[in-house]
Backbone bond lengths (Angstrom), bond angles and torsions (degrees), N, CA, C in turn:
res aa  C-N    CA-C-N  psi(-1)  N-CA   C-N-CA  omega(-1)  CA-C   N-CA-C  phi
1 X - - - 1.432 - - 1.523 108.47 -
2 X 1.341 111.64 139.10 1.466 116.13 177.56 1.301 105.14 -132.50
3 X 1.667 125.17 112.83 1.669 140.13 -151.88 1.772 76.49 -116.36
4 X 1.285 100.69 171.89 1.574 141.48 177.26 1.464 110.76 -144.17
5 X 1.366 127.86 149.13 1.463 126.61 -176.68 1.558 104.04 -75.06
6 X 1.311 141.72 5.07 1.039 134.52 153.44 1.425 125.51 -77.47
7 X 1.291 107.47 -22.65 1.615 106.23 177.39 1.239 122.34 129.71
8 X 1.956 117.58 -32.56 1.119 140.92 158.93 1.760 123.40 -52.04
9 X 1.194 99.28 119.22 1.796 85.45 165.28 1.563 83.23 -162.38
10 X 1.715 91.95 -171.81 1.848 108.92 -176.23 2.031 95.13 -132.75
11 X 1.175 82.02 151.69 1.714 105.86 161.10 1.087 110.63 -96.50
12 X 1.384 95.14 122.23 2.095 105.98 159.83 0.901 113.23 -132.14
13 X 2.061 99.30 144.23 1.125 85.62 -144.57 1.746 82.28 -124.73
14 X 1.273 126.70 153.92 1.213 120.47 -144.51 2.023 95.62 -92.96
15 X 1.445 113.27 133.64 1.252 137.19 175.23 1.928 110.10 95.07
16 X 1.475 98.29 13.96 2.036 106.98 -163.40 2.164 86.43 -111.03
17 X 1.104 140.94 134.70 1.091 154.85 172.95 1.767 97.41 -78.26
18 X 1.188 124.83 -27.94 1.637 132.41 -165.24 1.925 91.15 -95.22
19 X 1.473 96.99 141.23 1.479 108.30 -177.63 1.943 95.58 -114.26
20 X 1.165 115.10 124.05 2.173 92.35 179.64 1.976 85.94 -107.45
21 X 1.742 87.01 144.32 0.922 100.59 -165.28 1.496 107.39 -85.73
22 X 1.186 143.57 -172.74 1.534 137.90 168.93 1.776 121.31 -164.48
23 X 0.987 125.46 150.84 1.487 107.21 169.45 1.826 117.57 -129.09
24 X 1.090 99.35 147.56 1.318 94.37 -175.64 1.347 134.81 -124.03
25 X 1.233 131.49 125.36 1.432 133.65 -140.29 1.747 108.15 -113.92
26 X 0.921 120.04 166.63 1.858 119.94 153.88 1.657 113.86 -133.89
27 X 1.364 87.12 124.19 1.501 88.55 175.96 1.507 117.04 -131.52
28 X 1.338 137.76 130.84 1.816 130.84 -136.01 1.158 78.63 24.74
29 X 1.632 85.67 -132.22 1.825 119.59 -150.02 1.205 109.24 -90.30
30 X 1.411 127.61 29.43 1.594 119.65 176.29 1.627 91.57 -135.12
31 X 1.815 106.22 156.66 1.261 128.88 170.85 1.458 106.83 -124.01
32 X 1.616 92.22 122.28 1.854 106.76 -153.54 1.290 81.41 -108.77
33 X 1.706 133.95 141.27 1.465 134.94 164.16 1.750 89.61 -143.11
34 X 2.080 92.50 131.66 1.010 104.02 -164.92 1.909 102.73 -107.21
35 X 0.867 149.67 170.68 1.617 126.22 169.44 2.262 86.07 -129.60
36 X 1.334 84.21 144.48 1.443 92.47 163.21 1.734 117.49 -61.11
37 X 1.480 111.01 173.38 1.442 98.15 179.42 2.084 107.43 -80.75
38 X 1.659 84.60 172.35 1.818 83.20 -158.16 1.708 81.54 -152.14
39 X 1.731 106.24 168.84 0.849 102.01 165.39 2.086 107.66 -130.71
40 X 1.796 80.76 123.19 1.709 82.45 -164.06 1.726 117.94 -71.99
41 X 0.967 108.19 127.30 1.735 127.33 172.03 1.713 106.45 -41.11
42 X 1.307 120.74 -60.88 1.308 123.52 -170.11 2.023 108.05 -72.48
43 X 1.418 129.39 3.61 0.937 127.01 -168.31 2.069 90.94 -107.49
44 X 1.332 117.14 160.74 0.875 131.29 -179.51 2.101 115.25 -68.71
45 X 1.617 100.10 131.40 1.510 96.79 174.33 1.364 115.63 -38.42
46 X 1.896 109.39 125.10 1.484 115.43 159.86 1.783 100.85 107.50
47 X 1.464 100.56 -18.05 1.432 94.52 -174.91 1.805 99.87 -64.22
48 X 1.972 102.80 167.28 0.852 125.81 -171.88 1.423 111.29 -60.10
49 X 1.575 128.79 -171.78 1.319 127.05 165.74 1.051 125.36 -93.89
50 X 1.604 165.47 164.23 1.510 131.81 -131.99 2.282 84.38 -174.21
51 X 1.167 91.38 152.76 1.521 109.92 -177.21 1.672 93.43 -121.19
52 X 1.319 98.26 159.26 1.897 115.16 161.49 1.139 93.85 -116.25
53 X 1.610 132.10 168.22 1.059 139.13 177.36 1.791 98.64 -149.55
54 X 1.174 150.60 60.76 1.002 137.73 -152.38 2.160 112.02 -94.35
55 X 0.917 137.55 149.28 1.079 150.43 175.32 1.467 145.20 -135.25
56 X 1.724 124.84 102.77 0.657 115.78 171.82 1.343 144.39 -170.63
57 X 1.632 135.24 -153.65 1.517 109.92 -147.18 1.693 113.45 -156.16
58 X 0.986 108.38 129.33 1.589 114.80 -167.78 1.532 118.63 -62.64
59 X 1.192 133.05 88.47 1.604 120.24 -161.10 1.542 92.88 -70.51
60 X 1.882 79.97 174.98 1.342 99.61 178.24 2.095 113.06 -71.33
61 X 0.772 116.29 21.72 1.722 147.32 -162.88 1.194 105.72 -104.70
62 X 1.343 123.15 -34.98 1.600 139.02 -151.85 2.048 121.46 53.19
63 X 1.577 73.34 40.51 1.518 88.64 -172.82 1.840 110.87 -106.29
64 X 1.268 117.95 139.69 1.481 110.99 179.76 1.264 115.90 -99.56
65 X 1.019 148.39 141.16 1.701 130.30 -164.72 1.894 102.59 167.49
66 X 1.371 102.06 116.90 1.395 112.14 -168.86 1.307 92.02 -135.27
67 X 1.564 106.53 -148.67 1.798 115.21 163.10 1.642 105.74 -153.88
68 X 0.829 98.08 177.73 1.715 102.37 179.15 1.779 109.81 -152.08
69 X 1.418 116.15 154.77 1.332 116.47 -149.76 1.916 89.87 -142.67
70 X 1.509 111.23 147.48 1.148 95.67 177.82 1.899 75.66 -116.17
71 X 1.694 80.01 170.47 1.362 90.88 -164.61 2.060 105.72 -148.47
72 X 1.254 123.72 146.07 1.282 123.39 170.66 1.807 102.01 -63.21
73 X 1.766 79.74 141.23 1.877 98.09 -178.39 1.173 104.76 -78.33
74 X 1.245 138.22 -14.05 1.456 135.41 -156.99 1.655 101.65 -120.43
75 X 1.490 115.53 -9.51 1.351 124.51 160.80 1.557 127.53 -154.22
76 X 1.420 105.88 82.13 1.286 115.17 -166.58 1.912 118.34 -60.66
77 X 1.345 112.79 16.44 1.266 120.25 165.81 1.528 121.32 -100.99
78 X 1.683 109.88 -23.79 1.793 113.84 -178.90 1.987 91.25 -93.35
79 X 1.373 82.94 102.85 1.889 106.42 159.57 1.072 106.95 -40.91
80 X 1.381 136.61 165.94 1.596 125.91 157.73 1.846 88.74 -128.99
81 X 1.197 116.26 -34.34 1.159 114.59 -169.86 1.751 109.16 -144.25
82 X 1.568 107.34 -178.67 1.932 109.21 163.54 1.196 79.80 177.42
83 X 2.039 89.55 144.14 1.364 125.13 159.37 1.288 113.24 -148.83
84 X 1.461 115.59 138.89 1.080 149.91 -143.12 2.229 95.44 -94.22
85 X 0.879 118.79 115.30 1.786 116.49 174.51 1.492 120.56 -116.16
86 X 1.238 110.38 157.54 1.527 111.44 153.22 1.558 95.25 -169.26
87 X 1.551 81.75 152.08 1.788 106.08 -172.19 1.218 102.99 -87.04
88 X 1.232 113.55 141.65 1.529 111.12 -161.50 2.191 95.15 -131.30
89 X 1.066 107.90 -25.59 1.425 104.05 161.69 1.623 127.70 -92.22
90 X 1.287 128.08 164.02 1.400 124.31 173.46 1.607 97.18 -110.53
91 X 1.376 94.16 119.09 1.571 96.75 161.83 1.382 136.67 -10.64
């Protein structure tokens, strides 16, 4: 991932020529990063175009750990998938 202090950055993803772009926001206590629509490599030829929606939140632990869901571009309510994260190194 490559962020900017505005919020904007892209994922690359290593052996893909396509960078998907994303932006990332804070709102309270969660960090919501949305990616524009894309068309994902690991999904089958012809499939639709697909969003990430990822989310998440600093416990009282000092731990970061949300999940993120990919999702259809043309209906950002049908999930296609979710996985559950946490960062386990400090920068």
């Amino acid at each position: 991932m490559v962020g900017a202090a505005d919020g904007n950055g892209k994922l690359v993803i290593a052996g893909q020529t396509d960078s998907i772009a994303y932006t990332t926001m804070f709102d309270a206590d969660s960090m919501v990063t949305t990616s524009v629509p894309y068309t994902d490599p690991t999904l089958p030829a012809g499939a639709p175009q697909v969003t990430f929606r990822g989310v998440g939140r600093l416990g009282s632990d000092g731990k970061l750990a949300g999940t993120t869901s990919l999702r259809l571009a043309s209906n950002p309510d049908s999930v296609l998938g979710a996985v559950r994260w946490e960062a386990t190194r400090k920068p």
